[in-house]
C-alpha positions as CSV (number, residue, x, y, z in Angstrom):
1,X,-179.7,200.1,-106.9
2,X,-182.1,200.3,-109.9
3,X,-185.3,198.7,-110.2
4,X,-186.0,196.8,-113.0
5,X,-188.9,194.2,-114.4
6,X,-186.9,191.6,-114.9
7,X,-187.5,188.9,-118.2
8,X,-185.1,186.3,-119.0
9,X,-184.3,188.5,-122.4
10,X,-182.9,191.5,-120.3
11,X,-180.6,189.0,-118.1
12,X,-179.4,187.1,-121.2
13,X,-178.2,191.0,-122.7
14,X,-176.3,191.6,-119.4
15,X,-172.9,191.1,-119.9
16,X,-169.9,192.4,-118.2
17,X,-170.8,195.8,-115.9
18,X,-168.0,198.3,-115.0
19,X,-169.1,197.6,-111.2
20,X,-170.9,195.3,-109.3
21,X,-174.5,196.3,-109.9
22,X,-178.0,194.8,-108.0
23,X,-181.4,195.0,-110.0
24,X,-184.4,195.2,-107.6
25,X,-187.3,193.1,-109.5
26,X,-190.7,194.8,-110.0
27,X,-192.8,192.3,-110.0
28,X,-191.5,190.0,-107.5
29,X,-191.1,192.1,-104.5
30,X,-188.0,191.1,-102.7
31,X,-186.3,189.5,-105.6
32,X,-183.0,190.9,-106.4
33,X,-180.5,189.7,-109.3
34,X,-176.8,191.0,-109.0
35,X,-174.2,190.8,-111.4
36,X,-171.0,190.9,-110.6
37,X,-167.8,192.3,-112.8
38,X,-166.8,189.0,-114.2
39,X,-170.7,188.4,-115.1
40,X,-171.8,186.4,-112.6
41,X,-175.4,186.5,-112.2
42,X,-176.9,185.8,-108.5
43,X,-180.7,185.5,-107.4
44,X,-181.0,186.5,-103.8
45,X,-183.9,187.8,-101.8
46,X,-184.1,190.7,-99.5
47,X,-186.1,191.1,-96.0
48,X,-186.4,192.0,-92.5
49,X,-185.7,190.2,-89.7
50,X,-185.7,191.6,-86.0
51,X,-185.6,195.0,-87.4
52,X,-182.3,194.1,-89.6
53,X,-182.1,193.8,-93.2
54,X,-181.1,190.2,-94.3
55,X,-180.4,188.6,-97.8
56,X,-180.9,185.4,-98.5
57,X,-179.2,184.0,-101.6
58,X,-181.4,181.7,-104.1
59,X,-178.6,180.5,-106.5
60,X,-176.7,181.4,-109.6
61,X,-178.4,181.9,-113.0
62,X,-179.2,179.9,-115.8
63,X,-178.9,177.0,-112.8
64,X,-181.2,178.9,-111.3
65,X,-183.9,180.4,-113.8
66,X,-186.0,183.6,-113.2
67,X,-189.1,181.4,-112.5
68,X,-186.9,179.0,-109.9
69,X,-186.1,182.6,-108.5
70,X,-189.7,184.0,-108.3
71,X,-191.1,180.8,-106.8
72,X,-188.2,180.7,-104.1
73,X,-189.4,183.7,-103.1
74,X,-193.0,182.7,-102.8
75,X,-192.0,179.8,-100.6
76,X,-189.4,181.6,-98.5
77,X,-192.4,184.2,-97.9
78,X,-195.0,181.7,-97.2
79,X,-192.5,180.3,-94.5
80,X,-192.2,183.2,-93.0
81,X,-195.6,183.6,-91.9
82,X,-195.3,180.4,-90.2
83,X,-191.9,182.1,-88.1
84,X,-189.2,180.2,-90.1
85,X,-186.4,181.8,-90.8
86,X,-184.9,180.9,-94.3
87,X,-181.3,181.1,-93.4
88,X,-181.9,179.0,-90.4
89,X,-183.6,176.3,-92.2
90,X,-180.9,176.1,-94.6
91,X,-178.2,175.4,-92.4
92,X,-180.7,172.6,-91.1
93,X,-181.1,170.8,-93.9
94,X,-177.4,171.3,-94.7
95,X,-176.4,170.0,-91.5
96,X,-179.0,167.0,-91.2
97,X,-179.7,165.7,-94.6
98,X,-178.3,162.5,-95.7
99,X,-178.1,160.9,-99.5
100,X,-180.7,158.4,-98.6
101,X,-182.6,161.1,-97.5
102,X,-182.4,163.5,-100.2
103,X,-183.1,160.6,-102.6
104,X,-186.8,159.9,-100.8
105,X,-187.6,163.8,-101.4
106,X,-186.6,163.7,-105.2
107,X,-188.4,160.9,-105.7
108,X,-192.2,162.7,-104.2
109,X,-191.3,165.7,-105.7
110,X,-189.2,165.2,-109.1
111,X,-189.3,162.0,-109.9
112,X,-192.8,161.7,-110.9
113,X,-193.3,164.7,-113.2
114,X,-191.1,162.3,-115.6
115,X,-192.4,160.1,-118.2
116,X,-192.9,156.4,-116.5
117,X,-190.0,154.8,-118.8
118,X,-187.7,157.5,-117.6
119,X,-188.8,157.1,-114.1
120,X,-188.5,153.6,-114.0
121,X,-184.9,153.7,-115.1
122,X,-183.8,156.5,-112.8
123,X,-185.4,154.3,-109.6
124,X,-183.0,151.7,-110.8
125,X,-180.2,153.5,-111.1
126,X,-181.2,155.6,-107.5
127,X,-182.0,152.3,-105.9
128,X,-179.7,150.2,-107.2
129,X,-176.1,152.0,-108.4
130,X,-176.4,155.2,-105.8
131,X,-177.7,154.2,-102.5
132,X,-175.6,151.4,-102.0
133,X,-172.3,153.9,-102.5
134,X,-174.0,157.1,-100.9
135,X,-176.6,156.6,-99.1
136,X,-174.5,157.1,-95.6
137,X,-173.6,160.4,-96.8
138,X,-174.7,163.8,-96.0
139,X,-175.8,165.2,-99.0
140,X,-173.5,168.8,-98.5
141,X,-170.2,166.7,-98.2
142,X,-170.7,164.4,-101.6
143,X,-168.1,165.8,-103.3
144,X,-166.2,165.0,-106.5
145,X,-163.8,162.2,-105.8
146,X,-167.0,160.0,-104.2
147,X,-168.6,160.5,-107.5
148,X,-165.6,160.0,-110.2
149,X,-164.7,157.1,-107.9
150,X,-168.7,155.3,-108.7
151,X,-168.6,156.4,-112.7
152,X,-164.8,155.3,-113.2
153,X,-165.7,151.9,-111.6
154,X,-168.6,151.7,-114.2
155,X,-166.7,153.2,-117.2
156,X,-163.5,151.4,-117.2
157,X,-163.6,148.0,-114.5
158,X,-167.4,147.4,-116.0
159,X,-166.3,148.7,-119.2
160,X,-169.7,150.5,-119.8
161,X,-169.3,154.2,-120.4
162,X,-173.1,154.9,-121.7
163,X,-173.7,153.6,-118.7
164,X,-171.6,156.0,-116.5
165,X,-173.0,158.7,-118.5
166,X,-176.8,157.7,-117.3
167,X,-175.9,157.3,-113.6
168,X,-174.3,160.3,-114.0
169,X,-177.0,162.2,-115.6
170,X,-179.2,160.8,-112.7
171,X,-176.6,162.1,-110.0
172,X,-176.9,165.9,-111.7
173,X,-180.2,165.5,-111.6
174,X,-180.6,165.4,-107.9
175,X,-177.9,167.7,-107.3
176,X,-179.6,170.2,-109.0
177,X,-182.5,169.3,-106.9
178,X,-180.8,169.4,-104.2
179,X,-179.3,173.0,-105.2
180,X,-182.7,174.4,-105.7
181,X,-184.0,173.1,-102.1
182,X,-181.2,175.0,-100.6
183,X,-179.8,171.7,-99.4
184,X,-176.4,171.7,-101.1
185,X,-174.6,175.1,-102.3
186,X,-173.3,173.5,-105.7
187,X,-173.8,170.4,-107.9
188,X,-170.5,168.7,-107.4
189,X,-171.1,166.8,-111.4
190,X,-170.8,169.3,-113.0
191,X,-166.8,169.1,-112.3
192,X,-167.0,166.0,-114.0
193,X,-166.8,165.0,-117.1
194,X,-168.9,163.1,-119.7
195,X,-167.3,159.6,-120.9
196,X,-166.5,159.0,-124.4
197,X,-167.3,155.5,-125.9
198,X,-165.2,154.1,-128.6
199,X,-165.4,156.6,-131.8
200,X,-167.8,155.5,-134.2
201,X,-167.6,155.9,-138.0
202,X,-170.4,158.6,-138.5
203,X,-173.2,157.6,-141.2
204,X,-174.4,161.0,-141.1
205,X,-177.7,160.3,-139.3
206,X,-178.5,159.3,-135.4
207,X,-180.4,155.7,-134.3
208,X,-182.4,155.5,-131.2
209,X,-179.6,155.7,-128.4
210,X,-178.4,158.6,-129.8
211,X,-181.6,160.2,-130.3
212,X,-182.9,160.4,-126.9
213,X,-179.6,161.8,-125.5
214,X,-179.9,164.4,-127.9
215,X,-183.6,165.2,-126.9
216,X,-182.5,165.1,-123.3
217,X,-179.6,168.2,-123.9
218,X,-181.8,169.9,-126.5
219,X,-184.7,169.7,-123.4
220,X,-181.8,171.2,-121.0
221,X,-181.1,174.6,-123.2
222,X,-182.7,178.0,-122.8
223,X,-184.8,178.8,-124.9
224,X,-185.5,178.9,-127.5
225,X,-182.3,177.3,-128.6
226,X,-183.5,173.8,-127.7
227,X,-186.5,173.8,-128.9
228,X,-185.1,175.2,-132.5
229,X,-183.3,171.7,-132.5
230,X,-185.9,170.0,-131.7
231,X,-188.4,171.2,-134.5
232,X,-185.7,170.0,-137.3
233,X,-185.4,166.7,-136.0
234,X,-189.4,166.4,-136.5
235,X,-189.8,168.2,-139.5
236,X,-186.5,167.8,-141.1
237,X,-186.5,171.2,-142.9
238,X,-182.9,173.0,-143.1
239,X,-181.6,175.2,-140.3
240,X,-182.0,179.0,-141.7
241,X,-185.4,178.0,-142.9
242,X,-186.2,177.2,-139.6
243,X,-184.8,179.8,-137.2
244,X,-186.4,182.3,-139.5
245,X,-190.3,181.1,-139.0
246,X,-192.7,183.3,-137.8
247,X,-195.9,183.8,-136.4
248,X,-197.5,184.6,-139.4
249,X,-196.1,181.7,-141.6
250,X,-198.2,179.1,-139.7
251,X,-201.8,178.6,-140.1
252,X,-204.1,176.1,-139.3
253,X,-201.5,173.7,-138.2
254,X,-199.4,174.2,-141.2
255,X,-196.1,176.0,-141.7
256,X,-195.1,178.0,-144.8
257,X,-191.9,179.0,-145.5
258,X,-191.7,182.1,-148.1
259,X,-190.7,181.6,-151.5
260,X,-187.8,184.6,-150.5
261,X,-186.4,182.2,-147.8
262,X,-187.2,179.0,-148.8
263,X,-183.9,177.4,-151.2
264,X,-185.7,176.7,-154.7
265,X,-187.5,180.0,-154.3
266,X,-191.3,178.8,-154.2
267,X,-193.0,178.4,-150.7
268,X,-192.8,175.4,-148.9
269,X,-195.6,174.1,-146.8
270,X,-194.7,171.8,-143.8
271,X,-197.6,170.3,-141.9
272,X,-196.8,170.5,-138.1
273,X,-197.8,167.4,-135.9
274,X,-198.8,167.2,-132.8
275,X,-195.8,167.1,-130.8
276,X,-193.9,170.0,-133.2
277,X,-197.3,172.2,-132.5
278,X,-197.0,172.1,-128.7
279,X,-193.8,173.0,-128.6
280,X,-194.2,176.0,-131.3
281,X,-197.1,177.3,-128.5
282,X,-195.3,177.0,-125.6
283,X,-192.5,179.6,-127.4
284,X,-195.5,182.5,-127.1
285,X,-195.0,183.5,-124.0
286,X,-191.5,183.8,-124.5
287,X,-191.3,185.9,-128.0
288,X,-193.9,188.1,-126.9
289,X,-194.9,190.9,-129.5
290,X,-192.0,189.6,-131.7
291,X,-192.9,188.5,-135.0
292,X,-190.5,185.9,-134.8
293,X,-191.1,182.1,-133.1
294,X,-187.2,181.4,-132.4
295,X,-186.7,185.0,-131.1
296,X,-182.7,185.8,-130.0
297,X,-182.1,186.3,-126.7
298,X,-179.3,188.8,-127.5
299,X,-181.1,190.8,-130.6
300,X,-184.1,193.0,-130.1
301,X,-186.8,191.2,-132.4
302,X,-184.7,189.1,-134.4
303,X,-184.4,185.1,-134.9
304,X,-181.8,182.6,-134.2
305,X,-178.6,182.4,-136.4
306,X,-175.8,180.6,-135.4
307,X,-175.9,177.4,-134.3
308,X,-172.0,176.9,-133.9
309,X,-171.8,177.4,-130.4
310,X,-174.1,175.0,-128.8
311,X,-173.2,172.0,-131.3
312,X,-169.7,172.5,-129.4
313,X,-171.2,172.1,-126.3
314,X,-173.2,169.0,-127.5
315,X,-170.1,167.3,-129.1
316,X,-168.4,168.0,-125.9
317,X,-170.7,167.2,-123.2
318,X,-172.8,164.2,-124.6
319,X,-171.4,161.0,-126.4
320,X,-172.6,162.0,-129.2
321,X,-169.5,163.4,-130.3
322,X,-169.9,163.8,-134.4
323,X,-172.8,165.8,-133.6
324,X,-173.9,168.3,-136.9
325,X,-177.1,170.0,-136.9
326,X,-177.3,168.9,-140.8
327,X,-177.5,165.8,-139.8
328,X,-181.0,166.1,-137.5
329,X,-182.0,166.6,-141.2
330,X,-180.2,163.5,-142.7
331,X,-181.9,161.7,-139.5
332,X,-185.0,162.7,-140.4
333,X,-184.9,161.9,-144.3
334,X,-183.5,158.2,-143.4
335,X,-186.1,157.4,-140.4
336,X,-188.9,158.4,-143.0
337,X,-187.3,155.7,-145.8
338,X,-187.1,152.8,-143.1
339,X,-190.6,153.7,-142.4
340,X,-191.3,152.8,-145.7
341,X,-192.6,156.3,-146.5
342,X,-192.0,156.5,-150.6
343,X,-188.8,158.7,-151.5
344,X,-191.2,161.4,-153.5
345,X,-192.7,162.0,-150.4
346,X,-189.7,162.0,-148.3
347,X,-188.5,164.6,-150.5
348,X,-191.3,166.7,-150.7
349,X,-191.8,166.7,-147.1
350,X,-187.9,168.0,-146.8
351,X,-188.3,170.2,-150.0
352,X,-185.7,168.5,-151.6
353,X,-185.9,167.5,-155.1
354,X,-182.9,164.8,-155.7
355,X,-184.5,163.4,-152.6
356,X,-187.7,163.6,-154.0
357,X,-186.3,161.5,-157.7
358,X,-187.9,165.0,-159.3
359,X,-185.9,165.3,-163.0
360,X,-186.3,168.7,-164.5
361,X,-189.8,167.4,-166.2
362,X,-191.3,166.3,-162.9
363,X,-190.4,169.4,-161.3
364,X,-192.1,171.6,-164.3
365,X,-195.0,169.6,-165.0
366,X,-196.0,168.5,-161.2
367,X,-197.8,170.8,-159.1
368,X,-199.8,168.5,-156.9
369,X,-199.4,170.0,-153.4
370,X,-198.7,166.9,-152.0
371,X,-200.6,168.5,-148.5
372,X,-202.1,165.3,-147.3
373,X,-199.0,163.1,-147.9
374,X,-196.7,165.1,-145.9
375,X,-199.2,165.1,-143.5
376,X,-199.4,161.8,-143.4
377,X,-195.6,161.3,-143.2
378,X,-194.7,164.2,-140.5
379,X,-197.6,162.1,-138.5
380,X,-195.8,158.2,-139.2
381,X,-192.1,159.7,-138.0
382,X,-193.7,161.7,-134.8
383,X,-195.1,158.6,-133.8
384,X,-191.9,156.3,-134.0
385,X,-189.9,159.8,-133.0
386,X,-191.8,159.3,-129.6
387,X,-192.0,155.4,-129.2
388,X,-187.8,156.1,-129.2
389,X,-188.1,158.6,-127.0
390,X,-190.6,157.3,-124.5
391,X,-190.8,153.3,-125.5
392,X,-194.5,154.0,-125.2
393,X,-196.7,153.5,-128.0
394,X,-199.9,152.2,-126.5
395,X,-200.9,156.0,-124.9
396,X,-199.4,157.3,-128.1
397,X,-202.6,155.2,-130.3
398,X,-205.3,156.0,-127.8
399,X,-204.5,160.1,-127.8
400,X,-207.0,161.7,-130.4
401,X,-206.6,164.7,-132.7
402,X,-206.8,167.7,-131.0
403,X,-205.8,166.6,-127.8
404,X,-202.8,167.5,-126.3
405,X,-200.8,166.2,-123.0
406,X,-197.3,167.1,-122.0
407,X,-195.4,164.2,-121.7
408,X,-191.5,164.1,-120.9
409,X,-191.4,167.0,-122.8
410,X,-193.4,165.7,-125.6
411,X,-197.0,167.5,-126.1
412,X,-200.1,165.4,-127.2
């Protein structure tokens, strides 16, 4: 069986072997991925036990990511040099852990990493939609039909399918807690699907409800496919502009994007706020050497392109089902005017000159930068981006330049 560093890059480019193959990590000792014909991808660890070689199995990638993997490892090991045994304790918790239960340890260990309006809506929903209906249960026998039977009941006899879709966003949640604590093999939601509200005649841009659903699934993708979609619904700049930025466009919290790429041919510069900063950082560790920010996970040192794929999967999995990526730009643009940001400066900001009101004169005659007011207006629409997200403005007023916080994903 070969042995192999493994990155989340070199996984992503495994596709289909001719055989079953294993790949023993380097730097995780213990840590092996195997992938089967079909392409299934399988964490397990490997270790001795009474003078027998034993593997324990971690989970199935992406549910399981190669960091999940690595500190599995790390606890399993630390367990063992109290004399557990890993498989052993896993039929334990199978065996013995009931809903109510399971709901006490997500709460001390997930629940509070969320932001507190997020938490506060999920203790309802635990305490108040879940419990009542599953609490009995052991956690390993909740299986479909329990759950269909609670979201059907809110869906169709309380008609309230946004509704449905947050308890059941809640239910995955744990789940997938649960699946990662070794207490359940598989999270029974995801054989369920999303419920569609009534169509809605599409206006081309996305209010607050549909916002923060968004957020949520672009915060759910592997990077750096979410957080792509993320930076043009705060800077509102078009797609291929975006998925080609690189390391060396940026500087000093500004982002330039080459006359050569940029649609009128002159360079663009976008000021980058706070939140649009953090997550830019947090993708270093994850393009490495690459030159490129939104590096492909499939291309050796080349960006993003397409796009097609995962609006599909957003269209089909959230309620948001007109979903475009054109229109996070149409969002952006429309936010900024009810903001009462002035429509040169709108268009500016999105390098667009009929947005802007530029005639042909203007757009000869004008070469004020316009640096400070697009500052200024990237800064106004990342403040109401996160008051929808979070519902929080008071810790958003009191956070001063420079210093930065993670918060539900946000960064100040």
């Amino acid at each position: 069986m070969p042995k192999k560093k493994l990155t989340q890059r070199f996984i992503n480019s495994i596709n289909k072997p001719e055989k079953t193959v294993s790949y023993y990590d380097t730097k995780t000792k213990g840590l092996i991925l195997r992938v089967t014909k079909k392409g299934t991808k399988t964490f397990s660890y490997r270790y001795y036990e009474d003078g027998k070689n034993k593997r324990f199995t971690i989970g199935r990638y992406p549910k399981f990511s190669l960091k999940d993997a690595r500190n599995e490892v790390q606890r399993i090991k630390t367990g063992r040099l109290d004399g557990k045994d890993p498989q052993l304790e896993r039929k334990q918790k199978r065996t013995a852990m009931k809903f109510n239960v399971l709901v006490k340890e997500y709460k001390k260990k997930h629940l509070r990493t969320l932001r507190d309006s997020t938490k506060a809506e999920y203790e309802r929903i635990l305490d108040h939609e879940l419990l009542p209906e599953l609490g009995g249960y052991v956690a390993d026998q909740i299986n479909k039909k329990h759950i269909v039977r609670i979201l059907d009941h809110k869906a169709y006899d309380e008609n309230s399918a946004t509704m449905a879709n947050r308890i059941r966003a809640v239910l995955s949640s744990i789940f997938t807690f649960a699946e990662k604590q070794s207490i359940v093999d598989n999270n029974p939601v995801s054989k369920t699907d999303v419920y569609k509200s009534k169509p809605k005649q599409s206006n081309g841009f996305y209010e607050t409800e549909d916002i923060k659903e968004l957020w949520n699934y672009f915060s759910d993708l592997d990077e750096p496919m979410g957080e792509l979609l993320k930076i043009l619904l705060l800077t509102g700049q078009r797609k291929t502009e975006t998925a080609s930025m690189k390391w060396t466009d940026i500087r000093r919290n500004v982002w330039t994007i080459p006359a050569d790429l940029a649609k009128n041919g002159e360079p663009h510069e976008v000021p980058l706020g706070n939140i649009a900063k953090g997550i830019i950082d947090n993708l270093k560790s994850y393009s490495g050497d690459s030159q490129y920010v939104f590096l492909s996970p499939r291309k050796d040192d080349k960006p993003l392109t397409s796009t097609k794929n995962v609006a599909q999967r957003i269209r089909k999995n959230t309620a948001v089902t007109d979903f475009k990526v054109h229109n996070l730009r149409r969002t952006v643009i429309t936010h900024m005017a009810k903001l009462g940001i002035a429509r040169t400066i709108v268009g500016k900001v999105v390098n667009h000159k009929q947005a802007s009101g530029d005639d042909l004169v203007t757009a000869i005659y004008d070469k004020h930068s316009y640096i400070d007011e697009k500052k200024q207006a990237i800064q106004e629409w990342e403040k109401q981006l996160y008051i929808m997200l979070t519902g929080d403005s008071l810790s958003l007023m009191v956070m001063g330049e420079g210093r930065r916080k993670v918060i539900g994903g946000l960064y100040y």
